[in-house]
C-alpha positions in Angstrom: 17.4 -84.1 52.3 14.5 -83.9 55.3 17.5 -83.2 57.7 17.5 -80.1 55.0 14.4 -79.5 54.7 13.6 -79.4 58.2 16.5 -76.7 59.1 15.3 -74.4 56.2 12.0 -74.6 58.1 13.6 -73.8 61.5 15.0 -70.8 59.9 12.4 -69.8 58.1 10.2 -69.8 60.8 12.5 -67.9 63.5 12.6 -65.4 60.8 9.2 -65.0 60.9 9.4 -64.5 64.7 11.8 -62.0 64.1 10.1 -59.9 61.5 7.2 -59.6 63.9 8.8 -58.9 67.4 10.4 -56.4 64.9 6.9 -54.5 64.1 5.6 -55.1 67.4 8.7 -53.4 68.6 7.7 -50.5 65.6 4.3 -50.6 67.0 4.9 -49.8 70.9 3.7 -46.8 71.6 4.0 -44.9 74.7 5.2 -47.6 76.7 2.1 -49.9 75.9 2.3 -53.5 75.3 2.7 -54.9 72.1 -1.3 -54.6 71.5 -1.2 -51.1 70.7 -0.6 -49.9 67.0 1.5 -46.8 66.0 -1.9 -45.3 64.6 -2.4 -45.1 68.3 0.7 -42.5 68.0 -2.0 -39.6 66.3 -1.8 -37.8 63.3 -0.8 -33.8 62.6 1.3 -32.0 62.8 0.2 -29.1 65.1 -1.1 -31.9 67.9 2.6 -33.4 67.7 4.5 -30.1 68.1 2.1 -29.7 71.2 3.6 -32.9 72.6 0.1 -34.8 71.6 -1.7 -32.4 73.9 -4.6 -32.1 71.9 -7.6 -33.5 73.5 -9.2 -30.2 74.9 -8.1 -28.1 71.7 -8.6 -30.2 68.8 -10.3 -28.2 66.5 -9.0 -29.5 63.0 -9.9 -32.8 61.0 -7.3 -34.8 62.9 -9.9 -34.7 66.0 -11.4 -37.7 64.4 -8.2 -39.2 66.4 -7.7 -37.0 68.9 -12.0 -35.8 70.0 -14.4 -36.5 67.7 -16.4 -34.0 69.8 -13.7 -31.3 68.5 -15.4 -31.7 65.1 -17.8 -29.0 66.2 -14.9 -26.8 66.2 -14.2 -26.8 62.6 -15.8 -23.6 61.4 -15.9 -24.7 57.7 -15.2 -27.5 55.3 -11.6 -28.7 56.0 -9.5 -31.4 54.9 -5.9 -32.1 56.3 -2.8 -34.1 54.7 -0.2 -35.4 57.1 3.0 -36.9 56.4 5.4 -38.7 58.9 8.5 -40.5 57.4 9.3 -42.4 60.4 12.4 -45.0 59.1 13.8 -46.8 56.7 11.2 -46.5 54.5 8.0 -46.9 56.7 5.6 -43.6 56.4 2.9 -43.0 58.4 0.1 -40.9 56.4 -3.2 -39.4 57.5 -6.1 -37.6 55.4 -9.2 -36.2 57.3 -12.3 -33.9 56.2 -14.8 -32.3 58.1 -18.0 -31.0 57.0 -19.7 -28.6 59.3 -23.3 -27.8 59.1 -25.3 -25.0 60.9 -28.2 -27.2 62.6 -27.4 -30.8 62.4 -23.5 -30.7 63.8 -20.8 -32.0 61.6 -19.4 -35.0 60.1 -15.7 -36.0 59.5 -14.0 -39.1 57.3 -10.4 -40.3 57.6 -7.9 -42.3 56.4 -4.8 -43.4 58.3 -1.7 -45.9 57.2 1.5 -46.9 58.5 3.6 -49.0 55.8 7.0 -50.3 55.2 8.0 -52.6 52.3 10.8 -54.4 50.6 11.5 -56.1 54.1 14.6 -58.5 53.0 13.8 -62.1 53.6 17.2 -63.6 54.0 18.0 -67.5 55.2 20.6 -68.6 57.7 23.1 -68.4 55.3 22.4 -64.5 54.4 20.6 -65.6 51.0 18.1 -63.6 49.8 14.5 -65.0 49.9 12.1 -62.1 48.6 10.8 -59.1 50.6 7.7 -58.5 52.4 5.2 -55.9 52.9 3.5 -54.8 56.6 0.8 -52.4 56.6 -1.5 -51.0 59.0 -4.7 -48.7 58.3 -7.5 -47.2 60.0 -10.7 -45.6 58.3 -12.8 -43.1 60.3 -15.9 -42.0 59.9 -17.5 -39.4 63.0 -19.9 -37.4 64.0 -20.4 -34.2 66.6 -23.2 -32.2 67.9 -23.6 -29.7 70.7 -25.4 -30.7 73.7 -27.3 -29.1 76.4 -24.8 -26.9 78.8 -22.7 -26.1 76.1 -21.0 -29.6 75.9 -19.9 -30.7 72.5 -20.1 -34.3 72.0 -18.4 -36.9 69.0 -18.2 -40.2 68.2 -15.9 -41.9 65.7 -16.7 -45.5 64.3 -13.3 -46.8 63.2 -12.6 -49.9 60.4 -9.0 -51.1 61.4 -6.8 -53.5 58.9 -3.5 -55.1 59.0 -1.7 -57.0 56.1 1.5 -58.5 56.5 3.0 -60.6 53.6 5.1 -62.8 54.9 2.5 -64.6 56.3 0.4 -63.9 53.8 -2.6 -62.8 56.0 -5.0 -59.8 56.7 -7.1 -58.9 59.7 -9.8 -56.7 60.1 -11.9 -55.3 63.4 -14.1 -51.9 64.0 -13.7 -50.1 66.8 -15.3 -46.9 68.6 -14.3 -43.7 70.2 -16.1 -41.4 72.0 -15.5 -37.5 73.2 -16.4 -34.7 75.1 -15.7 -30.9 75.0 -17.0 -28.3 77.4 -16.2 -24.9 77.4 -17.2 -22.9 80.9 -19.7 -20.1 80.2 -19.0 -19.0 83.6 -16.6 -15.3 83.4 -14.4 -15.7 86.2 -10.6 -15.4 86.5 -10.3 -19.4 86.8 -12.4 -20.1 84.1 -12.3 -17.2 81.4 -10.9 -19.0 78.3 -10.8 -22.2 79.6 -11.6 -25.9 77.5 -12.0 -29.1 79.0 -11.8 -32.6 77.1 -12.5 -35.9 77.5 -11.9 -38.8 75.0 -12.4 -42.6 75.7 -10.5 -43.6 72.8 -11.4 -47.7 71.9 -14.9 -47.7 73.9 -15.4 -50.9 71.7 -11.6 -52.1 70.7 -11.3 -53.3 67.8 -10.1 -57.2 67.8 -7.7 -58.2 65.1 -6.4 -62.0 64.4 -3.1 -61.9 62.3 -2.2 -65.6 62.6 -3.2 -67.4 65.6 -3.6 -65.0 68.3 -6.8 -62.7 68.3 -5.7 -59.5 70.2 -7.4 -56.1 71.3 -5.8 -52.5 71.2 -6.4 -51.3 75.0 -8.6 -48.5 76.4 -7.4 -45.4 76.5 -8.5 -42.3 78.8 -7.4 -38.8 77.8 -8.2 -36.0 79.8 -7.5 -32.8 78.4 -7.1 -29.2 79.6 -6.6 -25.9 77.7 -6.5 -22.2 77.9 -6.2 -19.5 76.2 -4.3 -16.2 77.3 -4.8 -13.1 74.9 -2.2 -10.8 74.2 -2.6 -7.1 73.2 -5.1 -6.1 70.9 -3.7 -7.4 67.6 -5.5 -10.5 67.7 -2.5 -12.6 69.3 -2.3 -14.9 72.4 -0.8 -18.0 73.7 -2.9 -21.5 74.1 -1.7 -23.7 77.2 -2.8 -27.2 76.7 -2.4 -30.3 79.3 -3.1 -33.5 78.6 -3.7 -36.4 81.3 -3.1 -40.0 79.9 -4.2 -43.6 80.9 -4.5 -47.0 79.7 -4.9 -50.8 80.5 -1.0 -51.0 80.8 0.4 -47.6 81.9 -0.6 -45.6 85.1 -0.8 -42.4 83.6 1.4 -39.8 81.5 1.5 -36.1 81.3 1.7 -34.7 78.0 1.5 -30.5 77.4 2.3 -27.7 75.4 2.0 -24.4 74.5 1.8 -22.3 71.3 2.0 -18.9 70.5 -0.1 -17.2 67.9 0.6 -13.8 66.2 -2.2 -12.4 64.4 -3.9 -15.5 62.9 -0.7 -15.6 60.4 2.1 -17.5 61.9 2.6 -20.2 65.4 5.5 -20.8 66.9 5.2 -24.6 69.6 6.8 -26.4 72.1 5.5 -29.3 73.7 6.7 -32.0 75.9 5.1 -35.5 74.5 5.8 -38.0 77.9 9.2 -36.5 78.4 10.2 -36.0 75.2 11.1 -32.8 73.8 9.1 -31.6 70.8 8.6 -28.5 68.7 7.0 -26.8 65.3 5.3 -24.2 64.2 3.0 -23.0 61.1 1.9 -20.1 58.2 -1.6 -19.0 57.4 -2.4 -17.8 54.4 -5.8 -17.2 53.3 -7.2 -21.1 53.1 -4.0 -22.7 53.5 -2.3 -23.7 56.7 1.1 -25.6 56.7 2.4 -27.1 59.9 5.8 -28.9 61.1 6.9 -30.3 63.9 9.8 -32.4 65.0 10.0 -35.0 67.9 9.6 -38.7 68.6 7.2 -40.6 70.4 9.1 -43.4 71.3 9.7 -43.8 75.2 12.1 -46.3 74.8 14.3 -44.4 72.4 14.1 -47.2 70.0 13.7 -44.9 66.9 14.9 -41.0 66.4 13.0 -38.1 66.3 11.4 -37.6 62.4 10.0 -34.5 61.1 6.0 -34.0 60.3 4.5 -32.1 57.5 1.0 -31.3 57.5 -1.2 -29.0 54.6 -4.7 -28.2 55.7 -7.1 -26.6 53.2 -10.1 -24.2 54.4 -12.9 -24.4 51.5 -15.9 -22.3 51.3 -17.5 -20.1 53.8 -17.4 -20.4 57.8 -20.4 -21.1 60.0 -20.3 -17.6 60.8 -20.7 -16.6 57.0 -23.5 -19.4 56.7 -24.9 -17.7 59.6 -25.7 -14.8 58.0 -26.5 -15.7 54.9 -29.1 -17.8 56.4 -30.1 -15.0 58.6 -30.4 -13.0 55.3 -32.3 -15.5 53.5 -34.8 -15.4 56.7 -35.0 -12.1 56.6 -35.6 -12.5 52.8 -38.2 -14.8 53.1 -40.3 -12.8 55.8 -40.1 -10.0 53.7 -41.9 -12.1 50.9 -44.4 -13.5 53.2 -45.3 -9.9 54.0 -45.3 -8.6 51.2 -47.2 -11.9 49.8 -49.7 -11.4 52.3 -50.0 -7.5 51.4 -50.2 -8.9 47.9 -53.1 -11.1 49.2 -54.5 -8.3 50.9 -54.6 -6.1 48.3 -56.4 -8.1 46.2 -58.8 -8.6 48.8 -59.5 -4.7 49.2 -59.8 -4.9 45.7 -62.3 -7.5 45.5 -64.7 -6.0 47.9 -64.6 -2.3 47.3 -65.3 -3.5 43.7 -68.4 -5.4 44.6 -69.7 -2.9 46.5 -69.3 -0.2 44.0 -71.1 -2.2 41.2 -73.6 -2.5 43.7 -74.1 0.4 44.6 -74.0 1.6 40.6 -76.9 -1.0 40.3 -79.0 0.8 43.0 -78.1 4.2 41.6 -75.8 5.2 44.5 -73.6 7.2 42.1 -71.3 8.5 44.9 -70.9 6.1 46.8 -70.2 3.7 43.7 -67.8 6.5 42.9 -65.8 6.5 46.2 -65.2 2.6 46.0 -64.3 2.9 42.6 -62.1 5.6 43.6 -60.8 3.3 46.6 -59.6 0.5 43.8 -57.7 2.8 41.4 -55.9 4.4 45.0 -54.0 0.7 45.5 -54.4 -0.4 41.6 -54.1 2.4 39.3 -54.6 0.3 36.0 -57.6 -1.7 37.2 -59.5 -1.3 34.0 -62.4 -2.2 35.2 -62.5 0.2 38.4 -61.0 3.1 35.8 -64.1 2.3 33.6 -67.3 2.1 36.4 -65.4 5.2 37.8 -66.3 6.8 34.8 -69.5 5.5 34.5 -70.3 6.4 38.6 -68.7 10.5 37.2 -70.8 10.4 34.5 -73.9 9.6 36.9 -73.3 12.2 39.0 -72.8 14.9 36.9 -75.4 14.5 34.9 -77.9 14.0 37.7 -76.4 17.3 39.4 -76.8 19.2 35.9 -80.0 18.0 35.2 -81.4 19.2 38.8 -79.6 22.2 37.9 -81.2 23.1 34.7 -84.2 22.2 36.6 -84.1 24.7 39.0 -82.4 27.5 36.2 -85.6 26.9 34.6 -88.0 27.2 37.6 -86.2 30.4 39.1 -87.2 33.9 38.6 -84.2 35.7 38.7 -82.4 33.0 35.6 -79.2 35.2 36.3 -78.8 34.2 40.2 -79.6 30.9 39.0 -77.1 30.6 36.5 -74.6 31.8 39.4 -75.5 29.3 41.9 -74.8 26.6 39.5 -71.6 27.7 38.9 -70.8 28.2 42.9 -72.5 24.3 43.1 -70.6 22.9 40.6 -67.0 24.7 41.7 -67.5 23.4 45.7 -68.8 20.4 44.4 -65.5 19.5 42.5 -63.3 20.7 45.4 -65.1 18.2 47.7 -64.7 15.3 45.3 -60.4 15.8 45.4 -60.7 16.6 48.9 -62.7 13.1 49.0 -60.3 11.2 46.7 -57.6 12.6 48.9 -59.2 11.3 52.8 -59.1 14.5 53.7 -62.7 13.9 55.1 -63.5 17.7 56.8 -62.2 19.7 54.3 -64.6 17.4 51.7 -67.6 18.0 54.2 -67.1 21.4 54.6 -67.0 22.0 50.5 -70.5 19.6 50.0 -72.0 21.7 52.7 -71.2 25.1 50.8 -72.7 23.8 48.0 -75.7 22.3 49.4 -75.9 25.9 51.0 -77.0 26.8 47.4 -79.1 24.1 46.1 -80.6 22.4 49.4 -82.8 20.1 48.3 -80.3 18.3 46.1 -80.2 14.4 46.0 -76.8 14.4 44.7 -75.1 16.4 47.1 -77.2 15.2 49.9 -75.8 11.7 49.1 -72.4 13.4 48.5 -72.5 14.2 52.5 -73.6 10.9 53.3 -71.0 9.4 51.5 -68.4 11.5 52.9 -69.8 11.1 56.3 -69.6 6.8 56.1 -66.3 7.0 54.7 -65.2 9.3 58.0 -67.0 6.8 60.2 -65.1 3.9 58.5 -61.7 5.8 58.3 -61.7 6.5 62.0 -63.0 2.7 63.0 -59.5 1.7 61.3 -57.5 3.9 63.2 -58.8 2.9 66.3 -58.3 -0.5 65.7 -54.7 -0.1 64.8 -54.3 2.0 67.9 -55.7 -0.5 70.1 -53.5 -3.1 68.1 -50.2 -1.1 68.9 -50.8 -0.5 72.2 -51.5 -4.1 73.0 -48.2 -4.4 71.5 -46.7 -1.8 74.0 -46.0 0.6 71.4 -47.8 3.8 73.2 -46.2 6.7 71.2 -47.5 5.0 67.8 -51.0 4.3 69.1 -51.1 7.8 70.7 -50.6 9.1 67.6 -52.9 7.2 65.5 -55.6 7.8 67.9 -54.8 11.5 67.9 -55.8 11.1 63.9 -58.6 9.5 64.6 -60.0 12.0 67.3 -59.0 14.9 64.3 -61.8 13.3 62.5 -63.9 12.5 65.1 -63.7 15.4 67.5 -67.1 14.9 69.1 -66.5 11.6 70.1 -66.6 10.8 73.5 -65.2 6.9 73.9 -62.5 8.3 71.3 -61.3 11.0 73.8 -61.5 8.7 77.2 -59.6 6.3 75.4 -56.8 8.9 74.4 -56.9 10.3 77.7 -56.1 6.5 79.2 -53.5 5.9 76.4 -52.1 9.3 76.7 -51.9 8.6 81.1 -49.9 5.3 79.9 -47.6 6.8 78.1 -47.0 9.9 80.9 -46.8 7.2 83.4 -43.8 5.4 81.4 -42.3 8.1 80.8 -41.9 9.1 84.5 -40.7 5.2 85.6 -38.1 5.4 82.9 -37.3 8.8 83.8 -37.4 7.8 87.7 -35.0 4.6 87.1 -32.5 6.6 85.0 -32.1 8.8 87.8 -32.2 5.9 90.3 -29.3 4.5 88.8 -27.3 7.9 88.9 -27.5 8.3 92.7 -30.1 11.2 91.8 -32.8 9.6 94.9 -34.5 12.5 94.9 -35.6 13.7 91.7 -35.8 9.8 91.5 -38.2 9.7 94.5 -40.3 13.0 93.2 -41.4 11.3 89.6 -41.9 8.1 91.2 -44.4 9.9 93.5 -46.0 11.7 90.9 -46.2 8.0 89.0 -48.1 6.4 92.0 -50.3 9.6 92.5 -51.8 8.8 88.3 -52.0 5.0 89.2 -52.5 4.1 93.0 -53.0 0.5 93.1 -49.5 0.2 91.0 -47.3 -2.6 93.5 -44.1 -1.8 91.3 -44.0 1.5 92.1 -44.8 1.1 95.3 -41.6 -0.8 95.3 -39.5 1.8 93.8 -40.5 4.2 96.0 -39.6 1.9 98.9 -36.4 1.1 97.4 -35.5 5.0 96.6 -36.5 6.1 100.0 -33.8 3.5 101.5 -31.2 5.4 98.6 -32.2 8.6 99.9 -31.8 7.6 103.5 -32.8 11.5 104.3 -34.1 10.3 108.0 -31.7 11.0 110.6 -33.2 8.1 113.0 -32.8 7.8 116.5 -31.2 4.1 117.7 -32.0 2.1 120.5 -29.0 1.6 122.9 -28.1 -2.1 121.5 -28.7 -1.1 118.2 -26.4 2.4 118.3 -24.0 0.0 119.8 -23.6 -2.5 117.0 -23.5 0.4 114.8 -20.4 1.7 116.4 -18.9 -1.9 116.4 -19.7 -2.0 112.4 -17.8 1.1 112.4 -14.4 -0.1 114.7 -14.8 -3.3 111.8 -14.6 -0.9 108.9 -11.5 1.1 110.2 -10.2 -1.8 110.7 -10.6 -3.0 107.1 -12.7 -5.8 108.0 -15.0 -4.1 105.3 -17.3 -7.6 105.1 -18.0 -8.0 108.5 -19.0 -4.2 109.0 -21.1 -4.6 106.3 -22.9 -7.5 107.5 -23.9 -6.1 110.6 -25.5 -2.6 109.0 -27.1 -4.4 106.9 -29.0 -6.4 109.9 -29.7 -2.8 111.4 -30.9 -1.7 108.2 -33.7 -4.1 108.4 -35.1 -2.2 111.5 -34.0 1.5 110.4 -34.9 1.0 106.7 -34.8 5.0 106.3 -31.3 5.9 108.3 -29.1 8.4 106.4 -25.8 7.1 108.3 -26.8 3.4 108.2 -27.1 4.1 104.1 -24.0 6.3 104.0 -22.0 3.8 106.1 -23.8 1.1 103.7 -22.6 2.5 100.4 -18.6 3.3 101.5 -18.2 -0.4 102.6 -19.6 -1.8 99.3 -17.5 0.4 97.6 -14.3 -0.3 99.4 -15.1 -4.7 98.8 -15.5 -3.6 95.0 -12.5 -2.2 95.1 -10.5 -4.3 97.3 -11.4 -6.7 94.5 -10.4 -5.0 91.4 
């Protein structure tokens, strides 16, 4: 019966042996020792029809495998479903999200398993024992942000697991990748379109113990290259991508592909994963992509090519969208804070001129009370109480200007002549007021004057004038100090113009016209720079040359345009200057190098003799036709 026993054990345990040679067999990937899991194999189904290319161009959630730095790629919240049914009932299934942000980079979360089941357990004699489940899993969580230089960084923190019931064991161990992206800047031919990406994938391997042995998935170095190559203008193009592989255990591997894209609708791929022949292609439609590919990654042919399914879904709106909705809501939000602080400073204007005009009531200043009051109801309408002291101020004044009236009616000889200066008063008088209401300042002055013409020794109308003549004095003090404002600001034509108000009202002011005279020289003087460049630019030296003259002529001490002029006299090069004998002869050896299309070289040298002949028509001439023929040459 031990003699039994003891061989049941033998084979039990050789099965055991067996089973897991078998998954470690399952779980060689790319050549690698037994170490490496078949999660190390990658998920989607776009990076497989690329022959696993995918470390420069991962842009989708399976760059938590592939670049976590290509999570700053994802323009909007993604999540991907991938589906490889690898053999005899073992699946290998990935889910991944990725939610971008506008300032704080993005953040992805996967899920990966590889399973099979219903392994038979069979004894020596071919008797059925049970069955027994293997699984493998990986969860990721990961993180990008763009750098300095334009370099998009990622990291993924990974939770690996194994279970295998036979043994009835589980292991667990965390990991860590890391990845860069970097996409030149640089617009040259060798670099227009071009990606670069690096991931160190198991920076921190994760260690797992199922049974007795503890082991550790090996480093792995991907360097990845990809480019882009449009085609037409229909939105098409082809990406080129080139992968560079290394680990503990294999020297290196080449892995690249290309894919062609027409119109942001449909791909067609080809890739070559390590030698092995793969392809796929997918369909866009509105938020949904579906990708397929077909291929095994299996150097040692020890299982056949499967096909790969993956359904991305695009939810909400892209960074771009978020953009400018945030723009927008900027936008929004500065126009409140203006028009909060216009709010603010409304009620301040309204607050003051208030004050003033109840003072002013109280010390029997009826018109000037009246033109604060007035000054309220111009930015508030309804104020009930500025509507109701305006009354009162109205009120005041007109029966203080009819009682001096009546007054004077009943002190004057001729009652008729009286009666009509009254009238004449009282009609000017009311013209000045809606001339007064209205800013228009002269025409008010010029109406108060008529009337005082008439009654001269009138309080009222006296203090009408005075009134009229602070609310001038207080109307052109704000338009000089928005002038000054906008032409500290650079904005000459507006500050011209407001100081041309001011100086409407205030003719006989002398600062007032200096100071239009200087703004107005500013202005002049821009114009003719502008002018003078425009022309500069055109090949026009001497119309160029003229304003710029004219410029330096209305501001001496100006270094710029001293420069300009320096710089359009060499354009012009109108001086036919004599040559020494060693310089005429280098000139003549520029030339024999420019027939000779050595265009550089020529160049060179008339430049040097430019230096000493700064002014020489034919050293500019000469100058201009070589830089033209090197532009050309290369075009």
């Amino acid at each position: 019966m031990k003699t039994r026993n003891k061989i049941f054990q033998t084979m039990l345990l050789g099965l055991v042996i067996q089973a897991v040679v078998a998954m470690s067999l399952m779980a060689q990937s790319e050549g690698e020792h037994g170490t490496t899991m078949n999660l190390s194999w990658g998920s989607g189904a776009r990076a497989m029809g690329l022959g696993r290319a995918y470390t420069a161009l991962a842009n989708d959630p399976s760059a938590l495998f592939w670049n976590p730095a290509g999570l700053e790629n994802v323009q909007q919240i993604t999540f991907t479903l991938f589906h490889n049914q690898i053999f005899e009932g073992t699946t290998y299934d990935f889910f991944g999200l990725v939610y971008p942000t506008l300032n704080y980079g993005s953040v992805g979360f996967g899920y990966a398993r590889l399973g099979t089941g219903d392994i038979p357990i069979r004894t020596r004699y071919n008797e059925l024992q049970g069955n027994a489940n293997y699984e493998e899993s990986e969860l990721y969580i990961s993180y990008a942000k763009t750098l300095p230089f334009h370099i998009l960084g990622g990291v993924t923190f990974k939770i690996r697991r194994q279970q295998f019931t036979l043994i009835n064991q589980t292991a667990t161990g965390m990991g860590l990748d890391i990845g860069f992206i970097y996409r030149p800047t640089v617009d040259h031919v060798l670099l227009r379109n071009t990606t670069l990406g690096f991931n160190y994938r198991n920076f921190v391997s994760p260690s797992l113990k199922l049974g007795t042995v503890t082991e550790s998935e090996p480093y792995n170095l991907n360097f990845g290259y990809a480019r882009y190559f449009p085609i037409g203008e229909g939105g098409g193009g082809i990406n080129f991508v080139l992968d560079y592989r290394k680990n503990r255990y294999v020297s290196g591997s080449i892995h690249t592909g290309a894919e062609y894209l027409f119109r942001n609708i449909g791909t067609i791929r080809l890739g070559f994963d390590n030698g092995h022949l793969a392809f796929g292609g997918g369909v866009k439609y509105s938020f949904l992509e579906i990708d397929y590919s077909f291929g095994s990654v299996a150097d040692n042919g020890a299982f056949p090519a499967t096909h790969r399914f993956s359904v991305t879904f695009h939810i909400g709106k892209t960074r771009e969208e978020l953009i400018l909705i945030a723009e927008e809501k900027r936008k929004q939000r500065e126009r409140e804070l203006v028009e909060k602080t216009k709010e603010e400073e409304r009620k301040q204007f309204i607050a003051e001129h208030l004050q003033k005009g109840q003072e002013f009531l109280q010390n029997h200043q009826y018109f000037d009370a009246y033109v604060e009051f007035q000054q309220v109801i111009s930015v508030d309408p309804f104020n009930k109480t500025a509507n109701a002291l305006l009354d009162s101020a109205d009120q005041m004044i007109k029966l203080e200007l009819e009682k001096r009236q009546q007054e004077a009616i009943a002190k004057a000889v001729d009652k008729e002549l009286a009666r009509e200066n009254k009238k004449f008063v009282d009609f000017h008088m009311e013209k000045g007021r809606l001339f007064l209401e209205k800013n228009q300042f002269t025409d008010a002055l010029m109406e108060f004057n008529l009337a005082l013409e008439r009654a001269p020794d009138d309080p009222t109308i006296q203090d009408a004038i005075a009134t009229t003549k602070r609310r001038l004095e207080e109307q052109v003090r704000k338009l000089v100090k928005s002038g000054r404002e906008e032409f500290q600001k650079g904005n000459y034509s507006n500050a011209l113009r407001i100081l041309s108000e001011a100086l409407v009202l205030a003719p006989d002011n002398p600062q007032l016209k200096e100071e239009i005279n200087t703004l107005a020289n500013r202005i002049k003087l821009q114009q003719y720079v502008q002018k003078g460049l425009q022309l500069y630019d055109l090949g026009e030296y001497e119309q160029a040359l003229s304003l710029f003259e004219e410029a330096l002529r209305m501001d001496p001490t100006n270094q710029q345009l001293k420069q300009y002029i320096e710089r359009t006299k060499r354009g012009l090069g109108t001086v036919e200057v004599e040559m020494d004998q060693e310089a005429e002869r280098q000139y003549y050896k520029g030339v024999d190098l420019f027939l000779a299309g050595r265009y550089q070289e020529a160049l060179e040298i008339w430049k040097e003799l430019q230096k000493k002949y700064p002014y020489s028509k034919k050293l500019q001439d000469n100058i201009r036709s070589a830089e033209e023929r090197l532009r050309r040459t290369k075009e």
